[in-house]
Each structure stands twice: as structure tokens, then as C-alpha cells.
VOPAGU-2260 file (C-alpha; in pm, 1 decimal, decimal comma):
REM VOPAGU-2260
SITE   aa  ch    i         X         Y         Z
SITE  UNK   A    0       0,0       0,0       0,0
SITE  UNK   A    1     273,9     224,8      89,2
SITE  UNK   A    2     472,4     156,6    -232,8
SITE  UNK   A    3     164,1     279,8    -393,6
SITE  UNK   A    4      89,3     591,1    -237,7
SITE  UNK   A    5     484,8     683,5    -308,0
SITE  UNK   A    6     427,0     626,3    -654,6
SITE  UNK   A    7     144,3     809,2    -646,9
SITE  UNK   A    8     262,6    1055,4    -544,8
SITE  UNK   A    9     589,3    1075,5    -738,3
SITE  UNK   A   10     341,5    1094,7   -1026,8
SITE  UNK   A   11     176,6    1383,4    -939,3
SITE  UNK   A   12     506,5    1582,1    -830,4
SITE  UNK   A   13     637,4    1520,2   -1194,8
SITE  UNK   A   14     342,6    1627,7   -1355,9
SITE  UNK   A   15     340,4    1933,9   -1150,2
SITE  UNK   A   16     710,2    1989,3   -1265,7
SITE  UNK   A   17     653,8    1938,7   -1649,1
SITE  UNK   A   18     355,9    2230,3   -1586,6
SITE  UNK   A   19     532,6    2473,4   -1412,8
SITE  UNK   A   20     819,3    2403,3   -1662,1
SITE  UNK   A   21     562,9    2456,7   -1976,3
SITE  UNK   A   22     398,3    2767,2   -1814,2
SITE  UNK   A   23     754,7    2942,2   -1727,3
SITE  UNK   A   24     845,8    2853,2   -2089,4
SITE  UNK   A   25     517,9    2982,5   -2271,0
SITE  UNK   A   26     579,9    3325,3   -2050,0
SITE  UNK   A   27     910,0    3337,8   -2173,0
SITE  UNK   A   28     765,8    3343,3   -2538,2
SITE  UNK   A   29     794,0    3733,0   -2544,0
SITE  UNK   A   30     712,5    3778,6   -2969,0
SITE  UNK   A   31     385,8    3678,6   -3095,8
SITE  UNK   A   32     169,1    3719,3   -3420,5
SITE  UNK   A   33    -193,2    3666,4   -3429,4
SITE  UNK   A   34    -449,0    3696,8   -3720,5
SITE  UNK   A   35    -742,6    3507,6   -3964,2
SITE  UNK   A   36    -700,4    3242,1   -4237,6
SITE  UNK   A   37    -926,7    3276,2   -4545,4
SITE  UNK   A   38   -1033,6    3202,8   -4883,8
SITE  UNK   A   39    -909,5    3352,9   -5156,5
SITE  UNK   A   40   -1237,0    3281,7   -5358,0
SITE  UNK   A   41   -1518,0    3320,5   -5111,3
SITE  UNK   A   42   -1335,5    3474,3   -4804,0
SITE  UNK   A   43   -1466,0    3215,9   -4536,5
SITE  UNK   A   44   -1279,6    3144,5   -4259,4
SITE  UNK   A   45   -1035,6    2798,0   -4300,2
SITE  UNK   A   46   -1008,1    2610,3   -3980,5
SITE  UNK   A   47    -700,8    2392,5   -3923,3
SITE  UNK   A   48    -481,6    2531,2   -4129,3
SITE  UNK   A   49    -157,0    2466,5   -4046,8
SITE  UNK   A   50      88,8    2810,2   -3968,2
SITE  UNK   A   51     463,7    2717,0   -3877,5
SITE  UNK   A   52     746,6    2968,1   -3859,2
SITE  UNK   A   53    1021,5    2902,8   -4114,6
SITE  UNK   A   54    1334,4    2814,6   -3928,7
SITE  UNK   A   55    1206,0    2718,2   -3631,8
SITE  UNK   A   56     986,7    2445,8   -3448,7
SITE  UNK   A   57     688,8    2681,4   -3332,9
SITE  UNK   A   58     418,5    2589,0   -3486,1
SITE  UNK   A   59      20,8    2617,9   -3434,8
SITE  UNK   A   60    -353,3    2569,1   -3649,1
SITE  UNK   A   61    -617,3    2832,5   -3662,0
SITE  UNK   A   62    -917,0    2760,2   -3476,9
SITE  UNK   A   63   -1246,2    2739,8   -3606,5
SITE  UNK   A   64   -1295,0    3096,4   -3670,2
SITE  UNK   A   65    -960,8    3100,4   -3885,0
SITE  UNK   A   66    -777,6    3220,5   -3594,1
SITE  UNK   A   67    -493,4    3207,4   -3514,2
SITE  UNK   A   68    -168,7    3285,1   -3235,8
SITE  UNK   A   69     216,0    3175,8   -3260,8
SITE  UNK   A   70     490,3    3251,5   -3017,5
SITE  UNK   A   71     821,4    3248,7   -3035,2
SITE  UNK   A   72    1146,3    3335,4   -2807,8
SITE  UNK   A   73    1285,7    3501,6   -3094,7
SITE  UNK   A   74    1176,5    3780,2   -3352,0
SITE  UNK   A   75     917,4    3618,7   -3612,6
SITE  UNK   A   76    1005,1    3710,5   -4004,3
SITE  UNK   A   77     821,7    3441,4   -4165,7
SITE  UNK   A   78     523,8    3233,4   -4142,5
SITE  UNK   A   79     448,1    2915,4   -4347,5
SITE  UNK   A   80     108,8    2810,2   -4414,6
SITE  UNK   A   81      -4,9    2526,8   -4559,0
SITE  UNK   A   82    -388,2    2312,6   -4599,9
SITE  UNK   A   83    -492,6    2025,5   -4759,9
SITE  UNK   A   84    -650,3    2165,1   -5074,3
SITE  UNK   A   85    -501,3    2504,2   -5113,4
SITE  UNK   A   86    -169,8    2660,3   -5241,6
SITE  UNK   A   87      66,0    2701,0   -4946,0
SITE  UNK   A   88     221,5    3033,1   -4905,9
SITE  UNK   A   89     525,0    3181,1   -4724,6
SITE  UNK   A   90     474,7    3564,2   -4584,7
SITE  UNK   A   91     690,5    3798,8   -4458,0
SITE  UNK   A   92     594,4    3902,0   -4101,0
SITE  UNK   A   93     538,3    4288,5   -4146,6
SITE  UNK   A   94     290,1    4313,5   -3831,2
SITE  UNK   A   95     176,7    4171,4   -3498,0
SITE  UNK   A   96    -200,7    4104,0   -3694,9
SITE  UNK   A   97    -215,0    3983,3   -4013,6
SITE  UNK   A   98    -539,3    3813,8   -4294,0
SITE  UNK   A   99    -407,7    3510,2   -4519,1
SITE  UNK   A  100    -552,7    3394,6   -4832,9
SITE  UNK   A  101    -496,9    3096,2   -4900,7
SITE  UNK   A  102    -609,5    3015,3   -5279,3
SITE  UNK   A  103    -753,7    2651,4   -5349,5
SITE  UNK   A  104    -549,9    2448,7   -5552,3
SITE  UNK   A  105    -682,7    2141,1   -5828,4
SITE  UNK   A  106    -475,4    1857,7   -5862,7
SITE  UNK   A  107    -521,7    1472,8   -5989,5
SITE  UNK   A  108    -423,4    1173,9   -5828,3
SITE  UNK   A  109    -373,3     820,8   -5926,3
SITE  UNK   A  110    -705,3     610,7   -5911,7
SITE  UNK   A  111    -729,5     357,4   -5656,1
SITE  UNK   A  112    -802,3      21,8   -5676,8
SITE  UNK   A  113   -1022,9    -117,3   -5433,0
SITE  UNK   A  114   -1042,3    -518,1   -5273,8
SITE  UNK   A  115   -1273,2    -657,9   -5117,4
SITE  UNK   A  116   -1155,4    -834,7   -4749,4
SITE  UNK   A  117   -1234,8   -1002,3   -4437,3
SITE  UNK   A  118   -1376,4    -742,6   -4178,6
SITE  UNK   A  119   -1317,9    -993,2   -3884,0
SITE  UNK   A  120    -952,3   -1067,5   -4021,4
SITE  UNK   A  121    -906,9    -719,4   -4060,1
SITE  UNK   A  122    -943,5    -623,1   -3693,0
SITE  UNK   A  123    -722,7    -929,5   -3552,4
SITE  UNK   A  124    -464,2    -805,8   -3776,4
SITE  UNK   A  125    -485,0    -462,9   -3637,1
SITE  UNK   A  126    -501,1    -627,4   -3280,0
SITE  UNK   A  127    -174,9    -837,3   -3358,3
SITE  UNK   A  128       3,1    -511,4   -3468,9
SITE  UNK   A  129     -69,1    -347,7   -3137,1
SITE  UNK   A  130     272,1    -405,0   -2988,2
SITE  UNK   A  131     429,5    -247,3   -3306,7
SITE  UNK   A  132     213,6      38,2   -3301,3
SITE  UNK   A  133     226,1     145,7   -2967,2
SITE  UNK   A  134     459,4     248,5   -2760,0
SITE  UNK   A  135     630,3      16,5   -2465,5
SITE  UNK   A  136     786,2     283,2   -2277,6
SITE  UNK   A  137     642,9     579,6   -2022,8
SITE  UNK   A  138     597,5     906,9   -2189,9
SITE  UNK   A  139     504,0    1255,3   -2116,4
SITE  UNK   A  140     300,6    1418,1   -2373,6
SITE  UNK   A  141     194,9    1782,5   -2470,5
SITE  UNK   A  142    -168,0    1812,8   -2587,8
SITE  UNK   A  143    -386,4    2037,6   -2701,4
SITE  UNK   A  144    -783,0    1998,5   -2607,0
SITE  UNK   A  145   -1120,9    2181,2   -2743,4
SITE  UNK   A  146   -1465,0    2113,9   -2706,4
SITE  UNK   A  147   -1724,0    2298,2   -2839,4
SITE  UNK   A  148   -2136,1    2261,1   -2834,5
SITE  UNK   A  149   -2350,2    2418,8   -3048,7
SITE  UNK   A  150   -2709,1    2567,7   -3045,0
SITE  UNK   A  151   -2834,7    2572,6   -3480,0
SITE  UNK   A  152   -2508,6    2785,2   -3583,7
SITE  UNK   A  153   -2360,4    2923,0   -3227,1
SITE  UNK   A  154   -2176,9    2813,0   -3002,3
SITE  UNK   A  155   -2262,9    2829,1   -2681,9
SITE  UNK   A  156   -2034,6    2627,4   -2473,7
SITE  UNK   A  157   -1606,1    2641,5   -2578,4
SITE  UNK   A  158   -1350,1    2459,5   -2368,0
SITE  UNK   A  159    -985,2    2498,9   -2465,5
SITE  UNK   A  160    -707,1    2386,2   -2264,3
SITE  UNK   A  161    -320,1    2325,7   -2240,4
SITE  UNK   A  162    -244,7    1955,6   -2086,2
SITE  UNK   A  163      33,3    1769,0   -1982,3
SITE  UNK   A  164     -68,4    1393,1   -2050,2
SITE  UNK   A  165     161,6    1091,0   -1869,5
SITE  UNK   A  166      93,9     773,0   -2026,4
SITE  UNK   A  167     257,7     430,0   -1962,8
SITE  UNK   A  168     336,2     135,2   -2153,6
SITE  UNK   A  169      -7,4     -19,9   -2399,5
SITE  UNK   A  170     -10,9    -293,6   -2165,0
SITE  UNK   A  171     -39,1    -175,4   -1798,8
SITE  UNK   A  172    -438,3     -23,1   -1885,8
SITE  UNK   A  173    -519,6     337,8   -1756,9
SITE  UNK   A  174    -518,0     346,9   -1411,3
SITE  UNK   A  175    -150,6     463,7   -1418,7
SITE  UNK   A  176    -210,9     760,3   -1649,2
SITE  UNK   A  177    -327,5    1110,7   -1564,2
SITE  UNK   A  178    -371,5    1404,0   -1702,6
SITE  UNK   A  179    -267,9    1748,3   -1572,4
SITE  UNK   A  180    -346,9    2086,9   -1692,2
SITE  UNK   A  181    -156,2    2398,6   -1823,8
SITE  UNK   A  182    -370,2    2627,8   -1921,5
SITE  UNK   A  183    -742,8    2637,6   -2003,8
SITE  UNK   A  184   -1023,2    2867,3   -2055,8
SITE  UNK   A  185   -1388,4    2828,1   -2084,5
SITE  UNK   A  186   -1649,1    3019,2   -2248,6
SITE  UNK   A  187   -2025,0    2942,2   -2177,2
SITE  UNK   A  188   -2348,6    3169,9   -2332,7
SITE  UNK   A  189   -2478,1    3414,9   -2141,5
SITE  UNK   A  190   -2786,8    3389,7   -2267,8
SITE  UNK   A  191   -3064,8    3227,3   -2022,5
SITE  UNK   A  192   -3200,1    2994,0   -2321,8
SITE  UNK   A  193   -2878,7    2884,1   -2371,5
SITE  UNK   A  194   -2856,7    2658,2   -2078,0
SITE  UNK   A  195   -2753,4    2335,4   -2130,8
SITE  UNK   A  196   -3025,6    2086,6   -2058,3
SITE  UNK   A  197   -2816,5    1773,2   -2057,6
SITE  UNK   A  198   -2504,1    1644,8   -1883,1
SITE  UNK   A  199   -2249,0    1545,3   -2132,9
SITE  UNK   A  200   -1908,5    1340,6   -2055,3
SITE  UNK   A  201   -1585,3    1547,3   -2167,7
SITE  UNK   A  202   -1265,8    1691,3   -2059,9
SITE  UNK   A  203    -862,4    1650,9   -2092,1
SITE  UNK   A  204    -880,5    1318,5   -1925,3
SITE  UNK   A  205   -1100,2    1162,1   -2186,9
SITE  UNK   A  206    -764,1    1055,8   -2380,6
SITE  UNK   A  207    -705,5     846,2   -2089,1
SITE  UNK   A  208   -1051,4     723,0   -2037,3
SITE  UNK   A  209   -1124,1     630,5   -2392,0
SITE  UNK   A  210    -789,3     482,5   -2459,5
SITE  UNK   A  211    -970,2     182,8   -2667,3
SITE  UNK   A  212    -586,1     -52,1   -2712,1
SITE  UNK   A  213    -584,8      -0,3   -2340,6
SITE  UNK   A  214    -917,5    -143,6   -2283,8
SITE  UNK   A  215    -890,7    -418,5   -2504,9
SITE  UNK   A  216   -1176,8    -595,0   -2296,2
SITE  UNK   A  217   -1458,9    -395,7   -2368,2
SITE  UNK   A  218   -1386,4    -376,3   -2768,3
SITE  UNK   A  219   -1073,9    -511,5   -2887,4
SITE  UNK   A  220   -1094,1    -887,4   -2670,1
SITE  UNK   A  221   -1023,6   -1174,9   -2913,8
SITE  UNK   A  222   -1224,7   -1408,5   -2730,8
SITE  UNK   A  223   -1559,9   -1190,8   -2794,4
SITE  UNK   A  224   -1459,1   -1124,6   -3155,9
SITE  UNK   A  225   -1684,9   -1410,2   -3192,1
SITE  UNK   A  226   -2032,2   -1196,4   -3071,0
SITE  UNK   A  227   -2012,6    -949,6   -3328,4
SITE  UNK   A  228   -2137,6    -935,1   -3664,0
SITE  UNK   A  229   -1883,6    -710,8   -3898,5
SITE  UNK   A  230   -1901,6    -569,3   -4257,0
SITE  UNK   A  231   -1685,4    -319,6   -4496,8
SITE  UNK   A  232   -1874,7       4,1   -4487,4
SITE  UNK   A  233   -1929,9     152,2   -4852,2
């Protein structure tokens, strides 16, 4: 019991480190540009594009209203930005704000050809490839979280938050992992119609919760492969 408790509890003081580490870091990210993605064509805001500043390994994606913020420890001269779809371009920073078109682009690609298979094989395959795919080692991840809800075509409810995620080996299961936060913010509707009527389930911890190779029992088992009926989706 005591041997768990100290790990416990060595867990928690390294999580606290690795925040107080990120947050004295971020402050010490003293240049900054902020501004909107667009299109070109129709001038809508592009969500997820990616911005990364030439040179350097600060990076960042604009948020659902095309926004977006970079920092960086040094003076920022040029921003890259690239999406799936669109020409990428590389700007000169002339301002702390800037608007980005980002013009769509048209290209082919080679047709694919495609096979029919074995659902059922297909998933014990992916099961047997586990070990390969996933890491056997402790690690200490940086994540990004956001969770939005939506009332017709407005938000009402926005979640964002910095987190510091520990996760062990594939094959200890979840109770070992936790999740610590950075930074977050929250913005809820002020309007009194906009109260949410329903509980919902969400949060930074939901990467550790939902962790499906780490719960191999309740989807993944072998031995219950057997229960359920599978098909290739069209």
C-alpha cells in the first residue's frame, strides 16, 4: 500500500514539474503574431490550417474561426502556411495582426483500386500489430484539447485547454495515467435559453478514459470477436 501511495505521489510531483516548466516557458515566449485564415475565392474562414514559422519548431492551427496565435522566443520574419486543398504560401511578417488567403489548388491523383476483405480478419490483424504500433515505454506528452457545443449555428459552450498527458506502456491499462493541466479557458453563453439541458461526458482526461488498445476488454478482446457481426462500410 505504501509503495503505492509513493508512486502516487511521485506521479503527481512530476506532472506538476513538467507544468510549471511549460507555463515558465510559454511566458518566456515574449514575440507573438496573431491573425485570420481565409479564402481567396469566397473569403470564409479555413479552420485547421496549419501556420509554422520558417526556421524554427513553433508551430500552431487556426481555430475554427480562422484564428490564429504563434509565439516564439525570438523575432518572427516568416510564417508558413499550408492546408490540404489550397496553395501554401510563405509571408513575410510585417505586423503583430495579419489576414491570409490561401487560394484553393486542383490537382489529380492516381485512381485507386479497391479489394474486397475479411472485416473480422481485418481487426485481428490490427489487434496483432498493437505491440508495433504502440509504444512500450512511459511518456510525457503535450496536448492540445477543445470542445465545443452548439445551439443551430452558435456556439454556446467552448472549452480549450493546455495539458500535460503521462501515459505508460499499452499494456499496464489506464489506471496509471493522468492528465494534468496547463492552461485552459472556458467560455459558456450568457444567454438564459442557452442553458444546457443535458449532462455530457468530456474533458482533458477523456484521452485516458477512452484509450480503446488499453481497454482491449470492452472492444478489442479476441475471445468476444466471436459476438459481433462485422461488414466493410461503402
Amino acid at each position: 500500500m505504501l509503495r503505492f501511495i509513493l508512486k502516487k505521489a511521485f506521479l503527481a510531483l512530476l506532472l506538476s514539474v513538467a507544468a510549471v516548466s511549460a507555463l515558465a516557458q510559454s511566458e518566456g515566449l515574449q514575440y507573438s503574431v496573431s491573425g485570420k485564415v481565409r479564402d481567396a475565392k469566397t473569403g470564409n474562414a479555413l479552420q485547421f490550417v496549419n501556420v509554422l514559422m520558417e526556421g524554427r519548431h513553433y508551430a500552431t492551427i487556426t481555430n475554427s474561426d480562422g484564428g490564429f496565435l504563434i509565439k516564439s522566443d525570438i523575432p518572427i520574419d516568416t510564417l508558413v502556411f499550408s492546408y490540404l486543398g489550397y496553395e501554401s504560401r510563405k509571408l513575410p511578417v510585417e505586423a503583430s495582426s495579419m489576414t491570409v488567403y490561401l487560394t484553393p489548388s486542383i490537382f489529380s491523383i492516381d485512381p485507386a483500386i479497391v479489394l474486397s476483405a475479411q472485416p473480422r480478419l481485418l481487426v485481428q490483424q490490427a489487434i496483432k500489430r498493437i505491440p508495433d504500433n504502440y509504444s512500450s515505454e512511459e511518456e510525457l506528452l503535450q496536448c492540445f484539447y477543445r470542445e465545443t457545443m452548439q445551439k443551430r449555428q452558435r456556439y454556446i459552450y467552448v472549452s480549450e485547454a493546455v495539458s500535460k498527458l503521462f501515459k505508460t506502456p499499452y499494456s499496464r491499462g489506464i489506471y496509471r495515467d493522468a492528465a494534468a493541466l496547463v492552461k485552459s479557458r472556458i467560455l459558456i453563453s450568457s444567454r438564459q435559453r442557452d442553458t444546457l439541458s443535458v449532462k455530457f461526458l468530456g474533458g482533458p482526461t477523456q484521452a485516458v478514459d477512452f484509450d480503446v488498445v488499453k481497454n482491449l476488454r470492452f472492444l478489442l478482446n479476441q475471445a468476444e470477436l466471436g459476438f459481433y457481426n462485422m461488414e466493410m462500410g461503402v
